[in-house]
Every structure is written in structure tokens, then in C-alpha cells.
PyMOL CGO cylinders between C-alpha atoms (Angstrom):
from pymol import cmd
from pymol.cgo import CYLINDER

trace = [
    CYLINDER, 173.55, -39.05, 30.31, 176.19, -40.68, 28.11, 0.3, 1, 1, 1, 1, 1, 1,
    CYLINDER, 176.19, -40.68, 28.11, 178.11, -38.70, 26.40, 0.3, 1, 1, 1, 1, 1, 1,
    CYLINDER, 178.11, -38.70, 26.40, 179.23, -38.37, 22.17, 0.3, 1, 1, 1, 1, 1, 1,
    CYLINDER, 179.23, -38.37, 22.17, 182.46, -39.00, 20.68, 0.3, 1, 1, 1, 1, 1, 1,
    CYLINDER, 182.46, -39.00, 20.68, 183.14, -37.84, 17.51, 0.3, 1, 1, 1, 1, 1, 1,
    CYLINDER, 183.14, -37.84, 17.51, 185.40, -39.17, 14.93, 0.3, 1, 1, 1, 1, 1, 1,
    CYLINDER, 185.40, -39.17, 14.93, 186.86, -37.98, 12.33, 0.3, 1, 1, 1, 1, 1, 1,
    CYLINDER, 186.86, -37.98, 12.33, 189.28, -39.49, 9.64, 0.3, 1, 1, 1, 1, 1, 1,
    CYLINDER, 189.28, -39.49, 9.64, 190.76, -39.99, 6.61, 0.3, 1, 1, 1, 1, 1, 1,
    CYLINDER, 190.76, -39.99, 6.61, 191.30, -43.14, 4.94, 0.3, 1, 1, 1, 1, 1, 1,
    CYLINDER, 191.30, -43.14, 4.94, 193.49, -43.90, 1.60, 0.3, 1, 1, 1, 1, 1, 1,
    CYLINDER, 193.49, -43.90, 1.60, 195.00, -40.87, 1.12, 0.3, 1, 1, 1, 1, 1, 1,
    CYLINDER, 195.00, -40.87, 1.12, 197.18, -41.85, -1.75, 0.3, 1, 1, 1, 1, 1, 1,
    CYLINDER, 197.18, -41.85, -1.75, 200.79, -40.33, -1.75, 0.3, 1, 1, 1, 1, 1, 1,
    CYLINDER, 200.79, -40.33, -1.75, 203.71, -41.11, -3.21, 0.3, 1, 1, 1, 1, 1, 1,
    CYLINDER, 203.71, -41.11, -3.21, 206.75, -40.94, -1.22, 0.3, 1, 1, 1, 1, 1, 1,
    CYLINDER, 206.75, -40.94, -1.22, 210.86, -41.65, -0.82, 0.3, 1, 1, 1, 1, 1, 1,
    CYLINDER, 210.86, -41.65, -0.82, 210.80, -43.75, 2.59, 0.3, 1, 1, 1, 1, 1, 1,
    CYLINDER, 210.80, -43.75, 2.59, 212.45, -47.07, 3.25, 0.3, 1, 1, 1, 1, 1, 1,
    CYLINDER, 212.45, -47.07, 3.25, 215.49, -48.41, 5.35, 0.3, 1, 1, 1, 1, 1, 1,
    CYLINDER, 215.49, -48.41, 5.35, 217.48, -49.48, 1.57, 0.3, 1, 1, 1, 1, 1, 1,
    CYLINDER, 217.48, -49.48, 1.57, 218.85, -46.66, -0.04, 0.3, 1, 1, 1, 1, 1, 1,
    CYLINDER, 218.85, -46.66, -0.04, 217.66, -47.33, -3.67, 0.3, 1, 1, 1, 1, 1, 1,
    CYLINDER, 217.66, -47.33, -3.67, 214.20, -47.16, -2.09, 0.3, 1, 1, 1, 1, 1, 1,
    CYLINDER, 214.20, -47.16, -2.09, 214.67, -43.36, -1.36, 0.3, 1, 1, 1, 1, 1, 1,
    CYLINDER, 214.67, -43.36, -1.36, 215.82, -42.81, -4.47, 0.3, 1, 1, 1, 1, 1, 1,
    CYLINDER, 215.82, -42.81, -4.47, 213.22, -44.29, -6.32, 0.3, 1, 1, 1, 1, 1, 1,
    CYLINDER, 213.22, -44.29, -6.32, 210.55, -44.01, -4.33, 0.3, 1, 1, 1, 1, 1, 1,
    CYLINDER, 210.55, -44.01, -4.33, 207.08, -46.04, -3.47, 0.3, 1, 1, 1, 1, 1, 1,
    CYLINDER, 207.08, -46.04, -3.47, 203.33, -45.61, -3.11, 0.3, 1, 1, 1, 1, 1, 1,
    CYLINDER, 203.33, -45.61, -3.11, 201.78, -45.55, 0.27, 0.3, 1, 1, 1, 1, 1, 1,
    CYLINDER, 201.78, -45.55, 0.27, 198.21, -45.24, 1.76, 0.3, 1, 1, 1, 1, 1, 1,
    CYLINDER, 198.21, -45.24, 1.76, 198.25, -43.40, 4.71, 0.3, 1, 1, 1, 1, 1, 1,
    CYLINDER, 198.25, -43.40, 4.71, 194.69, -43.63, 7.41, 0.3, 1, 1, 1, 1, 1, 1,
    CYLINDER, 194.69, -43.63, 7.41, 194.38, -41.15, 10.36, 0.3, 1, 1, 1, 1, 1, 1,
    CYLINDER, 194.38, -41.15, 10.36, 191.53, -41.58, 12.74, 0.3, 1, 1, 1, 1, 1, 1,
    CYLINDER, 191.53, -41.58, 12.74, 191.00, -38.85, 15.75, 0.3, 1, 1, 1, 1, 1, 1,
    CYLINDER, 191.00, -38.85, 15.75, 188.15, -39.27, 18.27, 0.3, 1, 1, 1, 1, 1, 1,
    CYLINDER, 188.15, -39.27, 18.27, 187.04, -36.59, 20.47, 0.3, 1, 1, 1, 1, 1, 1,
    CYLINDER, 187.04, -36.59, 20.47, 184.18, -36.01, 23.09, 0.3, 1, 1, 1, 1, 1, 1,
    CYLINDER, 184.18, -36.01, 23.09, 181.54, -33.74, 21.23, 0.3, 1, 1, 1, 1, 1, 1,
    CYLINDER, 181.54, -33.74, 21.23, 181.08, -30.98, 23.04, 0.3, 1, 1, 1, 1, 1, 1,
    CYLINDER, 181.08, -30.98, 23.04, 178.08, -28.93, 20.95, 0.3, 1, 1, 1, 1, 1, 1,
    CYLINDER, 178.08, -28.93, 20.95, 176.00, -30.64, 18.91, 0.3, 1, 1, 1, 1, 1, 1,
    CYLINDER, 176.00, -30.64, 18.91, 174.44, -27.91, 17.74, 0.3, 1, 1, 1, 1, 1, 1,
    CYLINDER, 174.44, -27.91, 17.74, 177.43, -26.10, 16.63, 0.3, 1, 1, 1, 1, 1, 1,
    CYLINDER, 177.43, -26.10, 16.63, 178.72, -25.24, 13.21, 0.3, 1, 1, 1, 1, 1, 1,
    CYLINDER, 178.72, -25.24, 13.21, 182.09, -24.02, 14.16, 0.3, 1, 1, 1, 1, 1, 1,
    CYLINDER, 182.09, -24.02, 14.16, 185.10, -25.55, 12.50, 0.3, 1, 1, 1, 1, 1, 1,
    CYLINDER, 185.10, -25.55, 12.50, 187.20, -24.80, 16.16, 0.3, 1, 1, 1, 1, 1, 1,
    CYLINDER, 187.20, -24.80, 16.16, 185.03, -27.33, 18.26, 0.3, 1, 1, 1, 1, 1, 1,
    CYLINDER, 185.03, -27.33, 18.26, 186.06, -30.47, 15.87, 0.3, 1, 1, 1, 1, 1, 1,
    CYLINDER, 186.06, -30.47, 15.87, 188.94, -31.88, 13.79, 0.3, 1, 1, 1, 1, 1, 1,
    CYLINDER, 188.94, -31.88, 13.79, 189.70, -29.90, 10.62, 0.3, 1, 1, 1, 1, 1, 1,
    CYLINDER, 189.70, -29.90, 10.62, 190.07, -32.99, 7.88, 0.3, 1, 1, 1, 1, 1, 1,
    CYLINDER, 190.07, -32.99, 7.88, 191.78, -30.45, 5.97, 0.3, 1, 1, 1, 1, 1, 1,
    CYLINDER, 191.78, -30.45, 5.97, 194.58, -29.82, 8.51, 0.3, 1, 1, 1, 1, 1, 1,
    CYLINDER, 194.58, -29.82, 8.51, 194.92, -33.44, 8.99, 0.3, 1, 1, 1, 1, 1, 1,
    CYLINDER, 194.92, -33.44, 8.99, 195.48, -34.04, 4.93, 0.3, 1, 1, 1, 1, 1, 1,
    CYLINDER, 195.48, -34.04, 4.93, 197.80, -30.94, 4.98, 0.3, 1, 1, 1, 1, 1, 1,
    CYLINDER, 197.80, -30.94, 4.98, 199.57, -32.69, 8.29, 0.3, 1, 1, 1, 1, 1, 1,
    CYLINDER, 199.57, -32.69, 8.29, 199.89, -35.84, 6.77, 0.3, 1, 1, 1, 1, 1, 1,
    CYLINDER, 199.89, -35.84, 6.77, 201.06, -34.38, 3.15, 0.3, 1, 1, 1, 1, 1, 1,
    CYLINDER, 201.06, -34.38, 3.15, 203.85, -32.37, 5.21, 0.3, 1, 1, 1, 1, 1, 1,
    CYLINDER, 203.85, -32.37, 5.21, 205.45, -35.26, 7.22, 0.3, 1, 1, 1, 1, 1, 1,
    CYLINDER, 205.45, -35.26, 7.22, 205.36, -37.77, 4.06, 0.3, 1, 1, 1, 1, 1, 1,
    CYLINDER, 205.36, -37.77, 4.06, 207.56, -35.38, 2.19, 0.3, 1, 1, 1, 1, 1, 1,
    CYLINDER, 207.56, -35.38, 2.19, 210.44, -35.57, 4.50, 0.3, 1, 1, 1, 1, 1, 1,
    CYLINDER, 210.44, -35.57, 4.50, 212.36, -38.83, 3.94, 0.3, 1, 1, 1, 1, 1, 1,
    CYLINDER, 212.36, -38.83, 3.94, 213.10, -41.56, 6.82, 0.3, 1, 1, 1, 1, 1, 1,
    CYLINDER, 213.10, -41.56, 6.82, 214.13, -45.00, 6.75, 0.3, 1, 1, 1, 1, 1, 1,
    CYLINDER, 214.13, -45.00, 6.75, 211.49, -46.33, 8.97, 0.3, 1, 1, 1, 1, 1, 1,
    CYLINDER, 211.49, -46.33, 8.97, 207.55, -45.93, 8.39, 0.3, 1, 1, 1, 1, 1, 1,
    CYLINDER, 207.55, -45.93, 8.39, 207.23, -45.84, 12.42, 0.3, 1, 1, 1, 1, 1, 1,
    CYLINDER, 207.23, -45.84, 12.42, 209.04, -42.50, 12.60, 0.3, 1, 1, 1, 1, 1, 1,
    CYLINDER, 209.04, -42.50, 12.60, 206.61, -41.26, 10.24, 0.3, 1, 1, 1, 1, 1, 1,
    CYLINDER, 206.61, -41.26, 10.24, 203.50, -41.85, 11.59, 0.3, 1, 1, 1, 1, 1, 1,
    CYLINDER, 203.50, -41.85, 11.59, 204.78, -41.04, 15.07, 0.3, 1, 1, 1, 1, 1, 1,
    CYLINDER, 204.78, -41.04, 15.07, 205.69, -37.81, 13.61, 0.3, 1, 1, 1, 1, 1, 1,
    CYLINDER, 205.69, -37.81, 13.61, 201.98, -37.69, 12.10, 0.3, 1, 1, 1, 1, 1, 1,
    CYLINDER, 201.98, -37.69, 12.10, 200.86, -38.53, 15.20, 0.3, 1, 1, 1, 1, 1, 1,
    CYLINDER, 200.86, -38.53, 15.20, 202.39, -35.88, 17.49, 0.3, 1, 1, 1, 1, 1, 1,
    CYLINDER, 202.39, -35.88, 17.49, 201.79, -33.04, 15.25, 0.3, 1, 1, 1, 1, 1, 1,
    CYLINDER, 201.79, -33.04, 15.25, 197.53, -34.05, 15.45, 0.3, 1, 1, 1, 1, 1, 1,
    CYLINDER, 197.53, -34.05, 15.45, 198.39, -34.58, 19.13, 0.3, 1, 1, 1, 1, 1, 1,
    CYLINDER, 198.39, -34.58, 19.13, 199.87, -30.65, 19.55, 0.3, 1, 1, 1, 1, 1, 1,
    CYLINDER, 199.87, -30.65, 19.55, 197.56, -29.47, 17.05, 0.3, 1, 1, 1, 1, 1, 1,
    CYLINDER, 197.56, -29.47, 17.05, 194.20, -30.58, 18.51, 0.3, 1, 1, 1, 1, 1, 1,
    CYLINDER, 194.20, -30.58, 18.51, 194.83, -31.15, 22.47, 0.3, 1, 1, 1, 1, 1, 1,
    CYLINDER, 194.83, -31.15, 22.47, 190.82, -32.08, 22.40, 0.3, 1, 1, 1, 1, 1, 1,
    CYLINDER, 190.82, -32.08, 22.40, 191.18, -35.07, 20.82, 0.3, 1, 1, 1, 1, 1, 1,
    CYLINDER, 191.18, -35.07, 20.82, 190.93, -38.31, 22.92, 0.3, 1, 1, 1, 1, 1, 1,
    CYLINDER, 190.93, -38.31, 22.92, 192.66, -40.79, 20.65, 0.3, 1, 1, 1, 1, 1, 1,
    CYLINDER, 192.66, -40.79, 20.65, 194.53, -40.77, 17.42, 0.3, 1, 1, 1, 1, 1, 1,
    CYLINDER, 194.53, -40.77, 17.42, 195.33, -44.10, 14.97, 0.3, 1, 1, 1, 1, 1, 1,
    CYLINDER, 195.33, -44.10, 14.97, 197.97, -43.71, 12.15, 0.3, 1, 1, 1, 1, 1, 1,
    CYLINDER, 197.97, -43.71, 12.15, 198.18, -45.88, 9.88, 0.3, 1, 1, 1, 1, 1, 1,
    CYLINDER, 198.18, -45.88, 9.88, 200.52, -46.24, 6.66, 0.3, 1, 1, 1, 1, 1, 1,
    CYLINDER, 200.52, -46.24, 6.66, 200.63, -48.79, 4.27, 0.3, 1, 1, 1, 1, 1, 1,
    CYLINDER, 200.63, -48.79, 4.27, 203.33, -49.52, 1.54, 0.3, 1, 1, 1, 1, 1, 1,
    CYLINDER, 203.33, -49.52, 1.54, 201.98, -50.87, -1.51, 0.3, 1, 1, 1, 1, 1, 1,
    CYLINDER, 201.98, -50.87, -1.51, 205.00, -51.74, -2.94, 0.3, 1, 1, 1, 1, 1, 1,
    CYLINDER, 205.00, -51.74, -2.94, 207.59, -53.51, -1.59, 0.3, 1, 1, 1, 1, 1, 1,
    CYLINDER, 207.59, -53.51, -1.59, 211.32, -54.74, -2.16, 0.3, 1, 1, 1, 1, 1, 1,
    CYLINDER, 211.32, -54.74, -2.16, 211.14, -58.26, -1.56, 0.3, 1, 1, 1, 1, 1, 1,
    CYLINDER, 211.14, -58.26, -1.56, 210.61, -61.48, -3.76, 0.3, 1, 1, 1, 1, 1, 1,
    CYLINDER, 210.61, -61.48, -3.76, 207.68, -63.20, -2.85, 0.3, 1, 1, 1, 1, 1, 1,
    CYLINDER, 207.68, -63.20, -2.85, 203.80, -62.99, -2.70, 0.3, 1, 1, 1, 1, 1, 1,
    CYLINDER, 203.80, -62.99, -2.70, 202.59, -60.17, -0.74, 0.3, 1, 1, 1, 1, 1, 1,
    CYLINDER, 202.59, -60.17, -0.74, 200.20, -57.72, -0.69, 0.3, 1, 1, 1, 1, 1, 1,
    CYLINDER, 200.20, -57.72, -0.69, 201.65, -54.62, 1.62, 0.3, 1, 1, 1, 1, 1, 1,
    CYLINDER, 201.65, -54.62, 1.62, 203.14, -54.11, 4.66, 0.3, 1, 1, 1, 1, 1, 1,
    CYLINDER, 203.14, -54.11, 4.66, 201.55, -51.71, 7.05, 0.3, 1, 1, 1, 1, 1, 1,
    CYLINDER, 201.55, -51.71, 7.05, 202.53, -49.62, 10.73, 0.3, 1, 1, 1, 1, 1, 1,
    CYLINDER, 202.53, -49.62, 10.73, 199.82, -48.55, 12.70, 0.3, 1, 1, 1, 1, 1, 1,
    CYLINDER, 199.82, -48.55, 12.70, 200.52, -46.41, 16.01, 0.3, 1, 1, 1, 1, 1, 1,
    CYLINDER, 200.52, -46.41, 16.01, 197.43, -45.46, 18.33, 0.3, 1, 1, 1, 1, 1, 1,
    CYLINDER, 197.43, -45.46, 18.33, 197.49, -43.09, 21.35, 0.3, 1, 1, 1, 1, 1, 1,
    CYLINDER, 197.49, -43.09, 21.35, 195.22, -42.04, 24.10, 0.3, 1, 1, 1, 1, 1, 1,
    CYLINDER, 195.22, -42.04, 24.10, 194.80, -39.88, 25.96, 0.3, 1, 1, 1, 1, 1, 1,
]
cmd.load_cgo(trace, "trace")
């Protein structure tokens, strides 16, 4: 039999934060959208414990945390996302981070930029 994977998320969690590699951008500051996606084999359908699946809560409280500390580079972010979901739920399979600036310091026509890390286990 085939087994389930479960996946849990969180997508456009709004937060306004002081990264960037310029200086005057962690002064001033930027909006960002930040995505986290875990996947896990489901072990217990049945089961209504919070312990046997991702806490959404944690993850918003994880992600919250690590956008409060200023860096220059979005990568160290959500590697530091990343690795905290990593050592906080060892039963998840993979994890996708993803962080979008929606404001950015150069003259032209675009949209965002964005960093995505993934890791498997």
C-alpha cells in the first residue's frame, strides 16, 4: 500500500522587515512575503494530536522570529528559517522557503525578487 504525505504550509505571510545588502535598506526597511512548505509521511490518519504533524503556528512564530533579525542577504534568512523547521520537526521529509521582496531598490520595471531554498531529507 502507498503511503500519505502530508503537507503543510503557509503562504503570504506578510511582514515587514530591515534586510538588504545596501545600508539605507536596513534602515528603512521593506515588505516581504515569506512561503514555507513542509511535507511529511502521515503516520495516523486517524489521529487528532497536534505532535504527529506540523504546528502552522510554530512555523508563523519561526518565521516571525528569524525575519526580525537583520541580514544583508535574503538566502541567510530563509536558510536560517529553514534549519530551525529542520531541528524543530525531524519528521518532516522536505521543507521549501520562500521569500519575496516586494519592494525593491532599483530603477526599472519589476515586480519582486524572490529566494527559494528546498531540502530533503
Amino acid at each position: 500500500m502507498a503511503g500519505i504525505v502530508k503537507r503543510i504550509s503557509l503562504e503570504g505571510v506578510k511582514i515587514f522587515a530591515y534586510h538588504g545588502y545596501f545600508p539605507e535598506e536596513q534602515i528603512v526597511g521593506t515588505p516581504f512575503s515569506v512561503d514555507v512548505s513542509t511535507e511529511m509521511e502521515s503516520t495516523d490518519d486517524d489521529s487528532d494530536k497536534l505532535e504527529l504533524t506540523v504546528d502552522y503556528g510554530r512555523l508563523f512564530e519561526i518565521v516571525s522570529e528569524e525575519m526580525k533579525i537583520t541580514r544583508k542577504l535574503l538566502e541567510k534568512v530563509a536558510y536560517s528559517i529553514l534549519n530551525r523547521i529542520k531541528d524543530e520537526f525531524p519528521a518532516v521529509s522536505k521543507i521549501t522557503v520562500s521569500i519575496t521582496k516586494l519592494s525593491l531598490p532599483i530603477k526599472g520595471e519589476i515586480r519582486n525578487s524572490k529566494v527559494e531554498l528546498a531540502y530533503v531529507r
